[in-house]
Backbone as CSV, one residue per row, in Angstrom:
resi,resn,N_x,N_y,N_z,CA_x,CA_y,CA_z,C_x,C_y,C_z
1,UNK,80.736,126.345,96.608,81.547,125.627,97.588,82.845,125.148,96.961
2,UNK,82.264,124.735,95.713,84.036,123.849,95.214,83.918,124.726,93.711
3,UNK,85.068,125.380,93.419,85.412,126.109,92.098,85.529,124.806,90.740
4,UNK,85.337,125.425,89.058,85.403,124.832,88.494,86.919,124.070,88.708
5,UNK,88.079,124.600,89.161,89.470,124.438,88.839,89.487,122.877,89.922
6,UNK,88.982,122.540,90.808,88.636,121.617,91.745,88.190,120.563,90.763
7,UNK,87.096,120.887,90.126,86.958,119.743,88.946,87.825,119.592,87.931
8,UNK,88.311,120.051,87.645,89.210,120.220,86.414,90.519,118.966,86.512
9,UNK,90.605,119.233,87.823,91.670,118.957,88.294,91.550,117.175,88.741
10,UNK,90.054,117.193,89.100,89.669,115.404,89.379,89.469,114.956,87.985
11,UNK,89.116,115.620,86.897,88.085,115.063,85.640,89.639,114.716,85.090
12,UNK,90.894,115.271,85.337,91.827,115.235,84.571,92.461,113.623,84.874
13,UNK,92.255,113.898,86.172,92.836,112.414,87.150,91.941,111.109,86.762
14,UNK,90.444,110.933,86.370,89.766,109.964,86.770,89.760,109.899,84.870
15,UNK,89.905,110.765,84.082,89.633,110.632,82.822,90.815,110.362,81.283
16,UNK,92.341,111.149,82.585,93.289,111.471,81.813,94.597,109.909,82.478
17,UNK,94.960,110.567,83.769,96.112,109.771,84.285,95.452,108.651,85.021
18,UNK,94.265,108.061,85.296,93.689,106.906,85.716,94.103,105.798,84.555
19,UNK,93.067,106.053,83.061,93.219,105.085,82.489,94.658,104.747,81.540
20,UNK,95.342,106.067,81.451,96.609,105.571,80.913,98.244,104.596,82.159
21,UNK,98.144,105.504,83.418,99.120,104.844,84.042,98.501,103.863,84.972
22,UNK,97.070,103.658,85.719,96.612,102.492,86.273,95.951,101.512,85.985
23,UNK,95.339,102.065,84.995,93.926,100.949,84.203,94.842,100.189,83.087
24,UNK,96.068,101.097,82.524,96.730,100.361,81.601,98.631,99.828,81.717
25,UNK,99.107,100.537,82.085,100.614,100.611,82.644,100.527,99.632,83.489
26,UNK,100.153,100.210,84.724,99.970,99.466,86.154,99.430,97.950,86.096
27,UNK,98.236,98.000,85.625,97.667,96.812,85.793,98.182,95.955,84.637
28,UNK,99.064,95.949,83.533,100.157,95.493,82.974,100.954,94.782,83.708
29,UNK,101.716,95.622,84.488,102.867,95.120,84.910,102.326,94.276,86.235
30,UNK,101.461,94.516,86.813,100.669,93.731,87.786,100.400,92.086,86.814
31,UNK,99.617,91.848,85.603,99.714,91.088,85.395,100.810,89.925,84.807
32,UNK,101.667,90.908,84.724,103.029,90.307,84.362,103.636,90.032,85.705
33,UNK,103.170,90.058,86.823,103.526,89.525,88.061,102.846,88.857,88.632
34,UNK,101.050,88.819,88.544,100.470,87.835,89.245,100.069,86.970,87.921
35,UNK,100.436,87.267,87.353,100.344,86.026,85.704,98.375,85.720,85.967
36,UNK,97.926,86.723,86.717,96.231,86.416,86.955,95.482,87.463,86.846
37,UNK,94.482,87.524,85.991,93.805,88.880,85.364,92.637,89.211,86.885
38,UNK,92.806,88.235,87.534,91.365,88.580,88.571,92.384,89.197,89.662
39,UNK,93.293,88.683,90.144,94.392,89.324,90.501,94.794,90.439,90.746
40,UNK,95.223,90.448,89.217,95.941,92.315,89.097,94.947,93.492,88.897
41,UNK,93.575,92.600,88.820,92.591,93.751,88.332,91.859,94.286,89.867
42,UNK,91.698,93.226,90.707,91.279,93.565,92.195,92.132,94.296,93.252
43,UNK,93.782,94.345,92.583,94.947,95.103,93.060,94.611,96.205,92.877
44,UNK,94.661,96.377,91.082,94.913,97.366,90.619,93.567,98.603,91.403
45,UNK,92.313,97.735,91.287,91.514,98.716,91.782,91.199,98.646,93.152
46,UNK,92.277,98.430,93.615,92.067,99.297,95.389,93.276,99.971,94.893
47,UNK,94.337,100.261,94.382,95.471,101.398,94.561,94.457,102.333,93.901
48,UNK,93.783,101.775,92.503,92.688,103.295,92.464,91.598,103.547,92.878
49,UNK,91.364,103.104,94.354,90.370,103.372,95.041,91.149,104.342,96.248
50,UNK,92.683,104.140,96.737,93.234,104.763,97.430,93.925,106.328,96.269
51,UNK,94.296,106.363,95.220,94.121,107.677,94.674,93.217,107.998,94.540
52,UNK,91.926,107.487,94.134,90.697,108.269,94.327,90.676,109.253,95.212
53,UNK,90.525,108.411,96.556,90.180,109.384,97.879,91.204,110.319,98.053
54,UNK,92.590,109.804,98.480,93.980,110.545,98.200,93.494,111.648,97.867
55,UNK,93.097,111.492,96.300,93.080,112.989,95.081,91.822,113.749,96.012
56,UNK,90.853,112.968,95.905,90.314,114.141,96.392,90.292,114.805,97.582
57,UNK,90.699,114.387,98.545,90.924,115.164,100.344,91.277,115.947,99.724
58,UNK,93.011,115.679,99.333,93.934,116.649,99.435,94.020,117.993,98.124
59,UNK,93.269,117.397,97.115,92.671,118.546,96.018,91.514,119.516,96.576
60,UNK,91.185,118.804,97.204,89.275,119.182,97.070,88.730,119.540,98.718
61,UNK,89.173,118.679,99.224,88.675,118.928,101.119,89.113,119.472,101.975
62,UNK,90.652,119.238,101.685,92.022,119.712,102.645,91.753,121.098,102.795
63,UNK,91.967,121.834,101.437,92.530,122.990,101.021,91.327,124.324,101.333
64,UNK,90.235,123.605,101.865,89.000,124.001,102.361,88.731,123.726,104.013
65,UNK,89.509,122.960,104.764,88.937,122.837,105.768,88.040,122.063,105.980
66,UNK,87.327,121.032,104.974,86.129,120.473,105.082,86.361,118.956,105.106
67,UNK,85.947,118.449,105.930,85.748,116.928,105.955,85.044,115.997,104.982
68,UNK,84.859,114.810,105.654,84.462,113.630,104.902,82.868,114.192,104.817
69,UNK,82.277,114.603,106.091,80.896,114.496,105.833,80.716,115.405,104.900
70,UNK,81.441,116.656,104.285,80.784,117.008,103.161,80.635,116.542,101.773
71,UNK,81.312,115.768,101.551,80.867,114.465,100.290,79.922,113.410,100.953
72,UNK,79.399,113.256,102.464,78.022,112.402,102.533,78.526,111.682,102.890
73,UNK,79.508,111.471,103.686,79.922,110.562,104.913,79.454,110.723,106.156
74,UNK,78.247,110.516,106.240,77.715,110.630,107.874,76.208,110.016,107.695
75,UNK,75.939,110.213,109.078,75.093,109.291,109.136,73.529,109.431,108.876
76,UNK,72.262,108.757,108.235,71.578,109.107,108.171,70.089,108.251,108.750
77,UNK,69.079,109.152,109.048,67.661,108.579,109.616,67.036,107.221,109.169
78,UNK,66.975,106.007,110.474,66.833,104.786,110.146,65.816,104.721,109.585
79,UNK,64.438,105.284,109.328,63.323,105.405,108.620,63.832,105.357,106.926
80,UNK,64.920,105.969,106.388,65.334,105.885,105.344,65.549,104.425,104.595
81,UNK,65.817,103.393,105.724,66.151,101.881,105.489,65.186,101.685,104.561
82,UNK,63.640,101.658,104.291,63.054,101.366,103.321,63.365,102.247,102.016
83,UNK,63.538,103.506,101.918,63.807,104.030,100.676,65.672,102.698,100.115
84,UNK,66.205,102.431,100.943,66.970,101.381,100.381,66.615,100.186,100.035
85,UNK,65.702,99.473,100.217,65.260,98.466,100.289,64.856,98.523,98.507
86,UNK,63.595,99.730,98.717,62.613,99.774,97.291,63.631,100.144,96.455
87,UNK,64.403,100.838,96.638,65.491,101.769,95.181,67.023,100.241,95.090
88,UNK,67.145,99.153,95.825,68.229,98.065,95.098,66.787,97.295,94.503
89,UNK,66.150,97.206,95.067,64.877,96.275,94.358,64.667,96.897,92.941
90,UNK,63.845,98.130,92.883,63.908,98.778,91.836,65.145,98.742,91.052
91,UNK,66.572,98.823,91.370,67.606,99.076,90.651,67.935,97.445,89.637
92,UNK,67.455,96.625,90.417,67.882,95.225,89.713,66.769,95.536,88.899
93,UNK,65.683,95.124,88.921,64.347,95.048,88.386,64.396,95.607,86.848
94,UNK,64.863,97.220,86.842,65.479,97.597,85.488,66.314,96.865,85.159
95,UNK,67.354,96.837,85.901,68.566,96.205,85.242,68.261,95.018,84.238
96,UNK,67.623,94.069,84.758,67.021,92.967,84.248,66.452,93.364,83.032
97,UNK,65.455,94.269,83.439,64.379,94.619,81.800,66.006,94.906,80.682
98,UNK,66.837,95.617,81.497,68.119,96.479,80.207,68.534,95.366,79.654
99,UNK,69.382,94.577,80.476,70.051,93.015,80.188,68.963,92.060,78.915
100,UNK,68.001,92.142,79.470,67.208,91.047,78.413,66.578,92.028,77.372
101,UNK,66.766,93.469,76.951,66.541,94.074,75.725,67.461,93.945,75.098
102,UNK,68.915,94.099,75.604,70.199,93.914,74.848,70.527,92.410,74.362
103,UNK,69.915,91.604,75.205,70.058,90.125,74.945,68.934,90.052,73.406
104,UNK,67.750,90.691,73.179,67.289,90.228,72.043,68.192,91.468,70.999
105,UNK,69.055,92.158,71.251,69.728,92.517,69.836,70.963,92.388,69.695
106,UNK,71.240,91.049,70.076,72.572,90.230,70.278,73.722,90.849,71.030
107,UNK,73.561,91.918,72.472,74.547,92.208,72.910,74.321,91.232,74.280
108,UNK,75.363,90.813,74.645,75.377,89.652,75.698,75.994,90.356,76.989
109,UNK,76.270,89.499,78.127,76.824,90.225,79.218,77.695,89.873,79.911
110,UNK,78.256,89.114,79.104,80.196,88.426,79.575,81.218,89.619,79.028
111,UNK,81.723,89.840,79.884,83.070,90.668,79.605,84.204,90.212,80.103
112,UNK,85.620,90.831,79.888,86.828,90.029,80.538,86.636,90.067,81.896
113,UNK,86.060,90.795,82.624,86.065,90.882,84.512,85.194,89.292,84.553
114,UNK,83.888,89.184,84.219,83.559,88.003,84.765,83.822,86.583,83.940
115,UNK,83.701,86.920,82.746,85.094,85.961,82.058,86.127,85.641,83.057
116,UNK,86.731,86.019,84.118,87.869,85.788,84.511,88.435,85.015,85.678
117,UNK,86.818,85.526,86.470,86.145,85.015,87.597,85.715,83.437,87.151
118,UNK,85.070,83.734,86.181,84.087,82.318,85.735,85.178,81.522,85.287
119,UNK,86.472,81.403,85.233,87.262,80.795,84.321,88.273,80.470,85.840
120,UNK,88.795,81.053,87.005,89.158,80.855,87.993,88.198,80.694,89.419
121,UNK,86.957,80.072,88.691,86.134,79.695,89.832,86.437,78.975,91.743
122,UNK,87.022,79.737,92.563,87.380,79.112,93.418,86.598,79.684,94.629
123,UNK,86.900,79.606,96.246,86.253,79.833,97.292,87.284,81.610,96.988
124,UNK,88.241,81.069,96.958,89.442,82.383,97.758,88.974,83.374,96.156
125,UNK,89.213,82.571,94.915,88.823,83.897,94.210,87.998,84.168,93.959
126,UNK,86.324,84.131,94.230,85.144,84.412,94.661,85.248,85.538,95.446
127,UNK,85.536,84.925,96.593,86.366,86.407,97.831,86.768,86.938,97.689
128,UNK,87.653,87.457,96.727,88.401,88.422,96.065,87.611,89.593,95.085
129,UNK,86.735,88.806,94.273,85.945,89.584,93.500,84.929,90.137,94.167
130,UNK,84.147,89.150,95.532,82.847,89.834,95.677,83.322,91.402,96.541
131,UNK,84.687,91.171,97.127,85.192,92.143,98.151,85.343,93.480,97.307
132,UNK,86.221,93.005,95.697,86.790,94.718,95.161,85.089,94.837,94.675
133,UNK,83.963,93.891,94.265,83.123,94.546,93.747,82.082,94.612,94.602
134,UNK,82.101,94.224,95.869,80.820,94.304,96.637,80.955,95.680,97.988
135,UNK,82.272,96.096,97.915,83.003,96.523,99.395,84.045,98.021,98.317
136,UNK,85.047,97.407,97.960,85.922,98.637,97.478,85.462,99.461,96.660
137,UNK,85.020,99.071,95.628,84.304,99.825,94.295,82.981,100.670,94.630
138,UNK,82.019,100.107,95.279,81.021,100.765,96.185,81.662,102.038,96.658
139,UNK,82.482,102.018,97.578,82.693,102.940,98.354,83.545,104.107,97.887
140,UNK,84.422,103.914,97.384,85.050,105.197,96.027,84.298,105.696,95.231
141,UNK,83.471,104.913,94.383,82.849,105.396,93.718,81.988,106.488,93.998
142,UNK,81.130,105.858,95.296,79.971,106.703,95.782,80.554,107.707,96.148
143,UNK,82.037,107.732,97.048,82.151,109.414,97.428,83.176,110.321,96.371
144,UNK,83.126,109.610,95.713,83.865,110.434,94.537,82.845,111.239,93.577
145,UNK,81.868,109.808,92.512,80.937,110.294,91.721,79.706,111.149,92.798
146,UNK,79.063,110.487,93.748,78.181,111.234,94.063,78.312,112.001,94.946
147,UNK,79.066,111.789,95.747,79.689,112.996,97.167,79.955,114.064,96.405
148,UNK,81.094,114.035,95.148,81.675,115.189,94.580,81.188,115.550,93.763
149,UNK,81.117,114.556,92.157,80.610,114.795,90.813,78.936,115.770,91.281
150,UNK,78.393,114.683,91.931,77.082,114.920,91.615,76.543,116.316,92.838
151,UNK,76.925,116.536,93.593,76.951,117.901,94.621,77.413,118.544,93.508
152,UNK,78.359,118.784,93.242,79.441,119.883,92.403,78.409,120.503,91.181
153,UNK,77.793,119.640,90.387,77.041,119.827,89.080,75.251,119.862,89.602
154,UNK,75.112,119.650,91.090,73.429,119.366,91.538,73.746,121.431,91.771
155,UNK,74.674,121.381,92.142,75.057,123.026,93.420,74.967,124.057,91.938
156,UNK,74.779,124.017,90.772,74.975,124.825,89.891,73.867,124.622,88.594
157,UNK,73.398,123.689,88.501,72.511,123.227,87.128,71.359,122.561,88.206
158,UNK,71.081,121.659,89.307,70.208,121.670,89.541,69.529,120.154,90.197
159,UNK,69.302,119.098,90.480,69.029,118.552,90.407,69.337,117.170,89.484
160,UNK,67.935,117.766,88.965,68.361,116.527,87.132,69.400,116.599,86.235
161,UNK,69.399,118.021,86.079,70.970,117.778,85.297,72.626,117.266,86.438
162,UNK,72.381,117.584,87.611,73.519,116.886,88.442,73.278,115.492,88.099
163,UNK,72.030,114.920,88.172,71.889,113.628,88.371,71.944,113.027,86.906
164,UNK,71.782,113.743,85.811,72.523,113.552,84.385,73.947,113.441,83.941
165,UNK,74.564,114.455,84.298,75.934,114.909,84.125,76.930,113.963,84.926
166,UNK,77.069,113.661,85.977,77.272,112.830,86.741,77.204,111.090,86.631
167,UNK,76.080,110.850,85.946,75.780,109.736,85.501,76.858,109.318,84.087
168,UNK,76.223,110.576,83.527,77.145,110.181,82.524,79.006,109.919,82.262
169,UNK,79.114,110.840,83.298,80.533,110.185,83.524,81.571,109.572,84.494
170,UNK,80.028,108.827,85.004,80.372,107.685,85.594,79.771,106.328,84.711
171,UNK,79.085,106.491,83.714,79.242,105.011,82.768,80.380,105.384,81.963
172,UNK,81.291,106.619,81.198,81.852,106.409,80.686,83.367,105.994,81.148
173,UNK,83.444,106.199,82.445,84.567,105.327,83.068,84.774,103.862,82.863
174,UNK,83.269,103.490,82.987,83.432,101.596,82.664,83.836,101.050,81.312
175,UNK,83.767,102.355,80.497,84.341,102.094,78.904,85.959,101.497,79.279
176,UNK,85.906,100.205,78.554,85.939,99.846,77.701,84.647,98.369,77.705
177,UNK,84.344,97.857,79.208,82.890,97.278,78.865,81.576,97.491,78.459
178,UNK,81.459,97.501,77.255,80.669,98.520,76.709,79.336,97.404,77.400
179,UNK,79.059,96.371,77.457,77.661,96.060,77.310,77.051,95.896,78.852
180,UNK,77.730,96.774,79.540,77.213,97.435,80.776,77.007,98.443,80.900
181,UNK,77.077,99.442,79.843,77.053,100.996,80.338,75.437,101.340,80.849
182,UNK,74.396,100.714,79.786,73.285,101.332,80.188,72.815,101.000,81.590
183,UNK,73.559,100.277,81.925,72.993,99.214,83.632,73.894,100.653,84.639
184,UNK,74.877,100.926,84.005,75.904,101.703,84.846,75.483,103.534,84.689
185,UNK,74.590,103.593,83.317,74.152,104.912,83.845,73.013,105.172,84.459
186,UNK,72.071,104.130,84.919,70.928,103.736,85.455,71.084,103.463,86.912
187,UNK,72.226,102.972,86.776,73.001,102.922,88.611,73.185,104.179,88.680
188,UNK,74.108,104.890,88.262,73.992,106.334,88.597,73.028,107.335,88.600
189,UNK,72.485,107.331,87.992,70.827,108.055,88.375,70.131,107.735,89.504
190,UNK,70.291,106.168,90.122,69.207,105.567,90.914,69.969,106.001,92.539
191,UNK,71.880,106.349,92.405,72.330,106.364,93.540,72.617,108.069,93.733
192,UNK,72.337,108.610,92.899,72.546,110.035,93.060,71.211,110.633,93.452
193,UNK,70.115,109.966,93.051,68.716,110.134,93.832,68.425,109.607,95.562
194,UNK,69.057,108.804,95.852,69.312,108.570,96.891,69.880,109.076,97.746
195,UNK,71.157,109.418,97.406,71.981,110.787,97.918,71.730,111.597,97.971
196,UNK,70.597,111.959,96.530,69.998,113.498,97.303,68.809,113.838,98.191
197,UNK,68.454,112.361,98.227,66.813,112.508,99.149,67.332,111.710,100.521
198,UNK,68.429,111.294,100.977,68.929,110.881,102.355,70.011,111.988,102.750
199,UNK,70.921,112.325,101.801,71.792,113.644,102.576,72.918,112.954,103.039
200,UNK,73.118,111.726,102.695,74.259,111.013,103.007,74.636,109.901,101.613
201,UNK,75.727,109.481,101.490,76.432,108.781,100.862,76.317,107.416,101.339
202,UNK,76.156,107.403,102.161,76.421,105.548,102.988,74.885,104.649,102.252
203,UNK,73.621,105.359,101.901,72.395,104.561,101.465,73.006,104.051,100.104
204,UNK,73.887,104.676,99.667,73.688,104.807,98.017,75.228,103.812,98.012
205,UNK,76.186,103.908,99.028,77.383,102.580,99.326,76.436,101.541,99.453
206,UNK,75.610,101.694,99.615,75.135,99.741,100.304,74.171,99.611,99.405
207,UNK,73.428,100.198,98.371,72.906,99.675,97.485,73.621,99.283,96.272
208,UNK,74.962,100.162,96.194,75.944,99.863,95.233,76.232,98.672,95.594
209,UNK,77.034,98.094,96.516,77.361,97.070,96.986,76.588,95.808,96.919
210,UNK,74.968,95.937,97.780,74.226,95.101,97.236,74.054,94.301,96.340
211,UNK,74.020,95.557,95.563,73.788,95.260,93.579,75.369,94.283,92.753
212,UNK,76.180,94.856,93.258,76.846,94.280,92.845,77.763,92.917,93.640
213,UNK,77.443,93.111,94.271,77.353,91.410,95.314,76.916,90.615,94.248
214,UNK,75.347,90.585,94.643,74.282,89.842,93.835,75.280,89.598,92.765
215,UNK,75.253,90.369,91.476,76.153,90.248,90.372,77.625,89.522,90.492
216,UNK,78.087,89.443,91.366,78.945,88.268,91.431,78.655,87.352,91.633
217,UNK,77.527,86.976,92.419,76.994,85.740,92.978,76.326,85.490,91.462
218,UNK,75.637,86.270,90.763,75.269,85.049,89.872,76.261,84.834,88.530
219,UNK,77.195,85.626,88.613,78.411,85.214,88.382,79.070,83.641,88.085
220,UNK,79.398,83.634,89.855,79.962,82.338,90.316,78.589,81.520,90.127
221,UNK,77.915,81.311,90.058,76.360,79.930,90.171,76.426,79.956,88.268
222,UNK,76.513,80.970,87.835,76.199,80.954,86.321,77.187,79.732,85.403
């Protein structure tokens, strides 16, 4: 369905010109204007939540004729509501076991994002964070990594290795917070299984979201 040159062409964008002109340029000069790291970082990632999608229509969907629902934008069987329920339950549940193994070999789980939050504790910037991380980030992600990544590499290797390959480079995007990756390649395994046993993208948006709600909320209470 989608040629290697289709990937080539996103892996270059999300791996090459993401983190040098938005993750670093951009969100620079953003903070040299909102003089606020929670700020320029909740800016910065909706303009790269709008190249995300951008890149891929017009790389990847356009040039095919094919819509949203073929990255798993549509709708799926309300009976599925419990496979969401058990797989964010399940998804914290690890998470927790990961968090408190890393906690006994002194890796902790403050980084500059909630460092930043926790340090501008307010109503409005609460709202700000739970939105890019409960609402924006969810939703790019899922139809980028699993609509595209993980179809693209499931349609050729198979399954587990889609749901490997995929994973993996979607924790290495969160580099440079390193003491989230294992939580973040465990999210990706848990939402690319979802995606492939519902046939839609939207179960695996709202458990992302979920999950990371929660994680702001204990954020702000922490």
């Amino acid at each position: 369905m989608w040629k290697w040159r289709d990937l080539i062409y996103m892996l270059l964008l999300i791996l090459v010109l993401v983190p040098i002109f938005i993750e670093t340029v951009l969100f620079n000069y953003l903070l040299n204007v909102f003089q606020n790291e929670l700020y320029a970082g909740t800016l910065n990632g909706l303009i790269m939540a709008i190249i995300f999608t951008t890149a891929l229509y017009f790389i990847v969907l356009k040039p095919k004729d094919q819509s949203w629902k073929t990255v798993g934008l549509k709708t799926f069987p309300l009976k599925q509501w419990k496979l969401i329920v058990v797989w964010t339950f399940t998804l914290i549940v690890v998470s927790i076991a990961l968090v408190t193994v890393m906690s006994f070999v002194g890796i902790g789980t403050a980084n500059s994002k909630t460092e930043s939050l926790q340090s501008q504790m307010t109503f409005l910037n609460f709202t700000i964070g739970f939105i890019s991380a409960a609402i924006i980030s969810p939703i790019y992600e899922e139809i980028f990594y699993r609509g595209f990544l993980y179809r693209f590499f499931n349609s050729r290797y198979g399954i587990l290795s889609g749901m490997m390959i995929s994973s993996t480079i979607f924790t290495i995007v969160h580099i440079p917070t390193f003491n989230t990756l294992p939580v973040n390649f465990v999210s990706g395994l848990v939402f690319s299984w979802v995606y492939q046993k519902t046939g839609s993208i939207i179960p695996s948006i709202l458990i992302h979201g979920i999950f990371n709600g929660i994680a702001v909320i204990l954020v702000a209470i922490a």
